[in-house]
Phi, psi and omega in degrees: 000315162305335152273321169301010161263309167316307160302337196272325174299288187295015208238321189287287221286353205266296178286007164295278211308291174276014176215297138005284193276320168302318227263009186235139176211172169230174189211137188266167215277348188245041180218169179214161196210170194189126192267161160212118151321126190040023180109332174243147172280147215257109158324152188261162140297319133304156164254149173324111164299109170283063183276138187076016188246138157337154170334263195318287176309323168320299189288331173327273201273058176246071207269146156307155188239151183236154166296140172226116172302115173272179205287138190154203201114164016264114153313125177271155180186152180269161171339305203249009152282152173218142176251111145297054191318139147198146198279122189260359193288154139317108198231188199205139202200125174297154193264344174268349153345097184177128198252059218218311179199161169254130192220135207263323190219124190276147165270148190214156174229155195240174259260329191247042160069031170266144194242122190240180169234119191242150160230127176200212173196151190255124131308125172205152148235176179277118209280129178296335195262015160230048171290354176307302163307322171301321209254322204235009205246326169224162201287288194222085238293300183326287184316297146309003192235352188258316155318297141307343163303280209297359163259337155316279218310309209285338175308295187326286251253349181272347191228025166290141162217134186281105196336319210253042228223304170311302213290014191272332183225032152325140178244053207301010199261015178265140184274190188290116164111356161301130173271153211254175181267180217277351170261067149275150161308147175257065198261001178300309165314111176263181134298162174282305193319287168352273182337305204278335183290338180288335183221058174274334164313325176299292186304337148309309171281330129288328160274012136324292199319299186285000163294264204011307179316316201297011176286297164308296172319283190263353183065048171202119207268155187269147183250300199203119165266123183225117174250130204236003194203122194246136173212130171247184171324130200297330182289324171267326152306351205263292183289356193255321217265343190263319170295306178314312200280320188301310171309313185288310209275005172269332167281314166330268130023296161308298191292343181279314175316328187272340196276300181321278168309349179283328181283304151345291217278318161281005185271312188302314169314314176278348175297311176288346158314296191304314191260000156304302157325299167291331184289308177277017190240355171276313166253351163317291184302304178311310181301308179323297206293323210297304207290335165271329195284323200300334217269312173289004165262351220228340153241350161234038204037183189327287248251337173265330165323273192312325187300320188266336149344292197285330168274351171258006171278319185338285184290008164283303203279354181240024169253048198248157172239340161208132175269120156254147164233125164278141159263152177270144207277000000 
C-alpha cells in the first residue's frame, strides 16, 4: 500500500512540475506568439495574401495565416503545445553579416569591372501577419534574407548607370531627331564608383523596392536599406580622384562656354532691337510727311501741292543766312 501512495504522490508532483508549472506563460509587449499542437500550428482559414511576386513565387510562397497570441497573459496551455515567441521590434543589422564566416566588407564588382567594397545595414521586423514563414518556412529566415540582399545589391550595382549622367552633354538647342556631333565629349559613359557614390539614395531605394517581397518570403518586413559606404581599392580611389577632378573641370569649361555663348546671343538680339527700333523711328516722319503730301495732292491737286510746298519753305527761308541761285546758261 506504501508504495502505491508513493507512486500516486510521485505521479502528483511530477504532473505539478511538468504540466502545471510549465503550462501558464506570458508574452511581453514587443513580442507575438503562435501555439502549435504536435508540431502544428493553429491555423486561420484563410492564407496569407501575396502581392508582387509571379505565378510560381505565388503558389511557392503561399503560406497559411496562423493565430497569433498578443502581448498579455498568463495563457494557459497543454502539454503536448509548445509555444513559439518572436520579437516584432524593429532591429538593425550590418550588411556584412554572416554566420558562416567573418568578413569586414562585402564585394561587389560594378559595370566597368572595378571590384569596390560596400557597406551598411538593414532595419528590418518581423512581419505579424506571416509568421508562419517566419517561424516554419525556413531554417534561417535572417541569413536567407541576407542573402537575397547582397545578390540584388551586387546586380544593381554590376549594372548601374548614372540617370543625371546625359545632361552633362545634353544639347537643348538640338531639334527633334537632330543627332550631337560625333566629337561631343563622352562624359555621359561616368565612372561607375563615382556614379553610385553619387546616387546612393537612389540606390538605397531601390533595394527597397526589390526588398518588399521578402514579407511574403520570409515573414520579415525591410524598414530601411541604408548603403552608407561604396570604397574601392586605395590604388584605385587614387585613379577615381584624378577622373573626378578631370571630368568636373571639363563640365565646368562646358557649363562656362554655354553661359558665354547665351550671352553672345542675348546681347546680340538686343543689339538688333535697338537698331530695328531707331530705323523706324527714323522713318515714321518721311512716312508721315509722304502720306500728307499724297492726301494734299489728292484733294486740291498740283497746284494745292505747290502752294504747300512753297509754305512750308517759309520758315526754311528765315533761318537761311545765304541763298545762292543758279541761272541756266
Amino acid at each position: 500500500m506504501s508504495y502505491l501512495i508513493a507512486f500516486i504522490l510521485g505521479f502528483a508532483v511530477y504532473f505539478f512540475f511538468r504540466v502545471m508549472a510549465t503550462a501558464f506563460y506570458t508574452v511581453r509587449p514587443d513580442q507575438r506568439a503562435v501555439i502549435t499542437s504536435f508540431g502544428r500550428a493553429q491555423r486561420l482559414p484563410n492564407n496569407v495574401a501575396v502581392e508582387g511576386m509571379g505565378d510560381e513565387e505565388d503558389d511557392r510562397y503561399h503560406y497559411p495565416a496562423v493565430r497569433v497570441i498578443g502581448p498579455g497573459g498568463p495563457y494557459f496551455k497543454w502539454p503536448w503545445q509548445k509555444v513559439h515567441k518572436v520579437s516584432i521590434a524593429t532591429e538593425a543589422v550590418d550588411i556584412v553579416w554572416d554566420p558562416t564566416k567573418t568578413q569586414s566588407t562585402i564585394e561587389a564588382v560594378t559595370k566597368d569591372n572595378l571590384t569596390t567594397g560596400v557597406n551598411g545595414q538593414l532595419r528590418y521586423r518581423v512581419s505579424e501577419s506571416n509568421l508562419y514563414a517566419f517561424l516554419f518556412g525556413v531554417d534561417s529566415p535572417l541569413e536567407h534574407i541576407m542573402g537575397y540582399f547582397v545578390s540584388v545589391l551586387r546586380e544593381r550595382i554590376a549594372n548601374f548607370v548614372d540617370p543625371k549622367g546625359a545632361s552633362l552633354v545634353q544639347n537643348p538647342e538640338l531639334e527633334e531627331g537632330e543627332e550631337p556631333a560625333e566629337n561631343a565629349p563622352e562624359l555621359s559613359e561616368g565612372v561607375s564608383i563615382n556614379d553610385l557614390r553619387k546616387n546612393l539614395p537612389l540606390l538605397n531605394q531601390y533595394m527597397e523596392e526589390q526588398c518588399r517581397c521578402t514579407t511574403f518570403r520570409y515573414g520579415v518586413e525591410l524598414d530601411a536599406a541604408l548603403i552608407t559606404e561604396i570604397d574601392p581599392p586605395t590604388e584605385v580611389d587614387r585613379a577615381l580622384s584624378a577622373i573626378n577632378s578631370t571630368r568636373n573641370q571639363v563640365a565646368a569649361d562646358i557649363s562656362t562656354a554655354r553661359a558665354d555663348a547665351e550671352q553672345q546671343i542675348t546681347m546680340s538680339a538686343r543689339a538688333v532691337e535697338i537698331a530695328t527700333n531707331n530705323a523706324q523711328a527714323e522713318v515714321a516722319p518721311l512716312r508721315q510727311l509722304a502720306n500728307t503730301l499724297k492726301s494734299v495732292k489728292n484733294e486740291g491737286g498740283s497746284s494745292a501741292l505747290k502752294a504747300y510746298v512753297r509754305n512750308m519753305k517759309v520758315p526754311l527761308l528765315g533761318r537761311t543766312r545765304r541763298i545762292l541761285k543758279s541761272t541756266p546758261k
